[in-house]
C-alpha positions as a Markdown table, in Angstrom:
| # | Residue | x | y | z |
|---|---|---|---|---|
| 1 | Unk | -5.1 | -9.7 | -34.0 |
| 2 | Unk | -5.7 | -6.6 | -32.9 |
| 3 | Unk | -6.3 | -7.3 | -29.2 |
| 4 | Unk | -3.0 | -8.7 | -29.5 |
| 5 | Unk | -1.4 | -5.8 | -31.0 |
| 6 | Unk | -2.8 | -3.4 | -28.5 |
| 7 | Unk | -2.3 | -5.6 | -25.2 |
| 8 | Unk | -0.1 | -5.0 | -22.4 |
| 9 | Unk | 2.4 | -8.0 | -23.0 |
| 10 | Unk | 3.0 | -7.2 | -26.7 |
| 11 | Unk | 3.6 | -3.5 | -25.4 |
| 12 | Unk | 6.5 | -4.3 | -23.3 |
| 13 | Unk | 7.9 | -7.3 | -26.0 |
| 14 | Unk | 7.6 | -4.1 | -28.3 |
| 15 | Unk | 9.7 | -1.8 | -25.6 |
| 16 | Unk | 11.8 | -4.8 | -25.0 |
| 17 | Unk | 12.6 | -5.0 | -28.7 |
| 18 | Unk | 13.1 | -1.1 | -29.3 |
| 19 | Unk | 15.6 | -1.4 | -26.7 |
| 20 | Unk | 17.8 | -4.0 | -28.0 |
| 21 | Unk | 16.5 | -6.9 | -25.6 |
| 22 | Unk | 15.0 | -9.9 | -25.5 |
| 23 | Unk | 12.7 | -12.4 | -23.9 |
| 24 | Unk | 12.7 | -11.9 | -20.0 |
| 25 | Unk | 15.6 | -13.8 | -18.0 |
| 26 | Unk | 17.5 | -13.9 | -21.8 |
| 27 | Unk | 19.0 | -10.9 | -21.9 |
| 28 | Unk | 16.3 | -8.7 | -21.7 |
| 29 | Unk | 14.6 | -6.4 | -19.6 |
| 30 | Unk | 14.5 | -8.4 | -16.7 |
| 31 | Unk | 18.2 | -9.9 | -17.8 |
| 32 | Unk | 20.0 | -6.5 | -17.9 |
| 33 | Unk | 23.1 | -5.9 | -15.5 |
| 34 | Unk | 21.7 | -5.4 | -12.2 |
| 35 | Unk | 24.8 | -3.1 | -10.9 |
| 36 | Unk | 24.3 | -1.6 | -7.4 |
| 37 | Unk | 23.7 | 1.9 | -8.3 |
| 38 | Unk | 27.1 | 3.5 | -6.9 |
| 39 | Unk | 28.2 | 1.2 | -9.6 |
| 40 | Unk | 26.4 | 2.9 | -12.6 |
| 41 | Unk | 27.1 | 5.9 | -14.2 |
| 42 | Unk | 24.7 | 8.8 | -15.0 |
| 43 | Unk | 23.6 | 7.7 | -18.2 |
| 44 | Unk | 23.2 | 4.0 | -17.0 |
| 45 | Unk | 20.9 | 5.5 | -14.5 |
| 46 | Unk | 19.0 | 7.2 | -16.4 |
| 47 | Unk | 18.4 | 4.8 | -18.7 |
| 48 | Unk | 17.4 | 2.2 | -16.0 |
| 49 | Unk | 15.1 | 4.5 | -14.4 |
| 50 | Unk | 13.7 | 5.3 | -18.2 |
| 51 | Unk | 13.1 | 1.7 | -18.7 |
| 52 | Unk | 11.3 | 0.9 | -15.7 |
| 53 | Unk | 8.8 | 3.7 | -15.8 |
| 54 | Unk | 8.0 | 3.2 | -19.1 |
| 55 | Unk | 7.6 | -0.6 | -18.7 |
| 56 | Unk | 4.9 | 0.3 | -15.6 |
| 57 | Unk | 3.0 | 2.9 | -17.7 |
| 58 | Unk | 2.4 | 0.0 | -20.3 |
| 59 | Unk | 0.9 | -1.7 | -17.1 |
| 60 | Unk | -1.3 | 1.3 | -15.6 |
| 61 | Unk | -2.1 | 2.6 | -19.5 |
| 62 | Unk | -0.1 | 5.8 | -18.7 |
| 63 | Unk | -0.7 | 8.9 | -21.2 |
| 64 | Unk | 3.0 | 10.0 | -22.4 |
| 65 | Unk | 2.8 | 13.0 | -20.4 |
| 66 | Unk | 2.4 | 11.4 | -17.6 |
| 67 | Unk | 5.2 | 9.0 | -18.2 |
| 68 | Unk | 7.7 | 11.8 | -19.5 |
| 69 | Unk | 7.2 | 13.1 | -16.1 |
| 70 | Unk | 7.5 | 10.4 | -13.6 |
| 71 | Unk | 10.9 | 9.7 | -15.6 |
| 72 | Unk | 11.9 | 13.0 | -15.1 |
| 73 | Unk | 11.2 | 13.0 | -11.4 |
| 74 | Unk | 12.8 | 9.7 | -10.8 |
| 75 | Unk | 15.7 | 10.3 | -12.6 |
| 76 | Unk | 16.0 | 13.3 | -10.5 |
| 77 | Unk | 15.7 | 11.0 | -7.3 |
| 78 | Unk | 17.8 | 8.8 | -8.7 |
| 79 | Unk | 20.6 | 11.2 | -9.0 |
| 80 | Unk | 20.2 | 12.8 | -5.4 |
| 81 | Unk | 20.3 | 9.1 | -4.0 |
| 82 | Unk | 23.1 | 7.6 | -6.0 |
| 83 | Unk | 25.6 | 9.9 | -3.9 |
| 84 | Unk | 24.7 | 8.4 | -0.8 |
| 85 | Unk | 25.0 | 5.0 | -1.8 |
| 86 | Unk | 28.3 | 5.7 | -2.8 |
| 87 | Unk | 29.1 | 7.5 | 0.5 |
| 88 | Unk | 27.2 | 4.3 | 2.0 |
| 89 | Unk | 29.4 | 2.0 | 0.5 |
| 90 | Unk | 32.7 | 3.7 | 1.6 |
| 91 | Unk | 31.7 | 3.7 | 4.8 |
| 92 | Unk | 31.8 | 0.1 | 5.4 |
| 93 | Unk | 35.7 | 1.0 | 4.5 |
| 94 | Unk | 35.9 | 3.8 | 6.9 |
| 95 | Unk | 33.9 | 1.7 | 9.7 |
| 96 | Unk | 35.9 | -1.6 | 9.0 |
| 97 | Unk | 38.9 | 0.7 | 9.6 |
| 98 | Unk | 37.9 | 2.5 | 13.1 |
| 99 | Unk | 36.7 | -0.6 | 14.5 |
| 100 | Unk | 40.3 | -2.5 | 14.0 |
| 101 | Unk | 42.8 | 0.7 | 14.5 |
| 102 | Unk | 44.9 | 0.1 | 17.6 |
| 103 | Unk | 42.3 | 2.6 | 19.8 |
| 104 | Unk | 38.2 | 3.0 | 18.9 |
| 105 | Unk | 37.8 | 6.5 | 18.4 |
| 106 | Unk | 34.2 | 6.5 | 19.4 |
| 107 | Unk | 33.9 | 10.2 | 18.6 |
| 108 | Unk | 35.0 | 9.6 | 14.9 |
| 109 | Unk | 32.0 | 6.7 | 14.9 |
| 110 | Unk | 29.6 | 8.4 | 16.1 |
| 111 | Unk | 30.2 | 11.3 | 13.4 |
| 112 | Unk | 30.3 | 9.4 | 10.6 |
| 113 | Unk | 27.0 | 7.6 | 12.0 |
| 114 | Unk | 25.3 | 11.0 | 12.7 |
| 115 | Unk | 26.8 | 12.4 | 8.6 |
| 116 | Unk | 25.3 | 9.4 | 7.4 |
| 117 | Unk | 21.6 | 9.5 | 9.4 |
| 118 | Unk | 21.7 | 13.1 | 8.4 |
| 119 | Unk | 22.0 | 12.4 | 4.5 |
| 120 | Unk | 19.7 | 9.4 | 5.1 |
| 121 | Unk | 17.2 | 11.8 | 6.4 |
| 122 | Unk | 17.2 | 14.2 | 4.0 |
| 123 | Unk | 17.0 | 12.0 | 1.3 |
| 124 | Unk | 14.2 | 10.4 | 3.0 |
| 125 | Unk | 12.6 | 13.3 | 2.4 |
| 126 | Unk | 12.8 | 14.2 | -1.5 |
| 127 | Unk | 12.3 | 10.4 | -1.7 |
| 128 | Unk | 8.6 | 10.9 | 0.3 |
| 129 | Unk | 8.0 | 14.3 | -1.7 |
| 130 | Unk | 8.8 | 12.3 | -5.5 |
| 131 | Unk | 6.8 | 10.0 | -4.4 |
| 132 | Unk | 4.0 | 12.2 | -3.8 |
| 133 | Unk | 4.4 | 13.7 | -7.2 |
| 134 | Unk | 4.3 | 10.8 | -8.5 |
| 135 | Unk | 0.9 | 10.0 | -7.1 |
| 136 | Unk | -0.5 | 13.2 | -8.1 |
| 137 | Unk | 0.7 | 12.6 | -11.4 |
| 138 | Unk | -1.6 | 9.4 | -11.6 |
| 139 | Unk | -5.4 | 9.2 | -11.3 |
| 140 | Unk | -6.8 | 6.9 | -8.5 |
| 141 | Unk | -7.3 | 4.1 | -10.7 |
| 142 | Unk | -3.9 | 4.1 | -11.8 |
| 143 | Unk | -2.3 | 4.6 | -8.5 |
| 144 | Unk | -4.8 | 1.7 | -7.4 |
| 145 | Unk | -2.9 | -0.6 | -10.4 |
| 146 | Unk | 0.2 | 0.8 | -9.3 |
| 147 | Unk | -0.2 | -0.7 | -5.8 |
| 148 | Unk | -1.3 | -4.1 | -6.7 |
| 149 | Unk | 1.6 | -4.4 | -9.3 |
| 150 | Unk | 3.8 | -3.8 | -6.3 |
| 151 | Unk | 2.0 | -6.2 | -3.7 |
| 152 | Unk | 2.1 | -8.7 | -6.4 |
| 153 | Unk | 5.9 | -7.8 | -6.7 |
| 154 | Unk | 6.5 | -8.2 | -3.4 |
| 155 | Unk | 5.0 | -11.5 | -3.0 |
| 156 | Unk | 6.4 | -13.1 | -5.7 |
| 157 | Unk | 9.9 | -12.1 | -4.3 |
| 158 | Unk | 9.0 | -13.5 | -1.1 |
| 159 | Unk | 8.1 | -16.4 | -2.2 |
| 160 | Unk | 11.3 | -16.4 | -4.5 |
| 161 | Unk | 13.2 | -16.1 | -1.8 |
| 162 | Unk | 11.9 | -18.8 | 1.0 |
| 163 | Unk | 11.9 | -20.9 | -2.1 |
């Protein structure tokens, strides 16, 4: 009984449960609203991001130092990206709108295209740098778990999709 209690399955059914969810795929973690993030506000952001980390440091056994600070940095990222995906989404608008006026202004393309790389690019950057704080947050073996969690992640979506 006590493996049970202390494995990593009951520990996310016990996250699971402390945030009002349920079983996978039935409303809970894995059945939440899956917004596009220029959809969510601050708080639904943060709470997302919360969830997620704290369901990955059950998986890489995680000290809660380590896991109050990779929320803290990814909720940070989160917040510098979310702009640009809003700015990303409107620009389909502004795009859509250049392409069928009467006359392409090429010049108003190609700076909205060079804004956008330049945001892109910069948050490119803090994204590489979190990252990197991340990993130093973790120890080797965790950042080795971390990997395979996501290579398993990754496959299993690939196969979900050609499926």
């Amino acid at each position: 009984m006590q493996a049970a209690a202390e494995s990593k399955a009951y520990g996310h059914f016990r996250l699971a449960a402390a945030e009002g969810g349920g079983w996978p795929g039935h409303g809970g973690w894995h059945g939440r609203d899956h917004k596009r993030l220029s959809e969510m506000s601050e708080q639904e952001v943060a709470d997302r991001v919360e969830r997620m980390v704290r369901h990955m440091a059950i998986e890489i056994d995680a000290t809660d130092e380590q896991e109050t600070r990779i929320i803290g940095l990814m909720t940070g990222l989160a917040a510098d990206i979310k702009p640009l995906a809003e700015r990303m989404q409107a620009t389909r608008g502004e795009i859509s709108g250049l392409l069928t006026a009467t006359t392409i202004d090429r010049e108003a393309l190609e700076r909205l295209r060079a804004a956008r790389l330049a945001e892109a690019d910069r948050i490119s950057k803090t994204l590489v740098d979190t990252i990197a704080e991340v990993a130093e947050t973790l120890t080797p073996e965790q950042r080795a778990e971390l990997a395979e969690m996501i290579r398993e992640r990754s496959e299993m979506r690939g196969r979900h999709r050609r499926g």
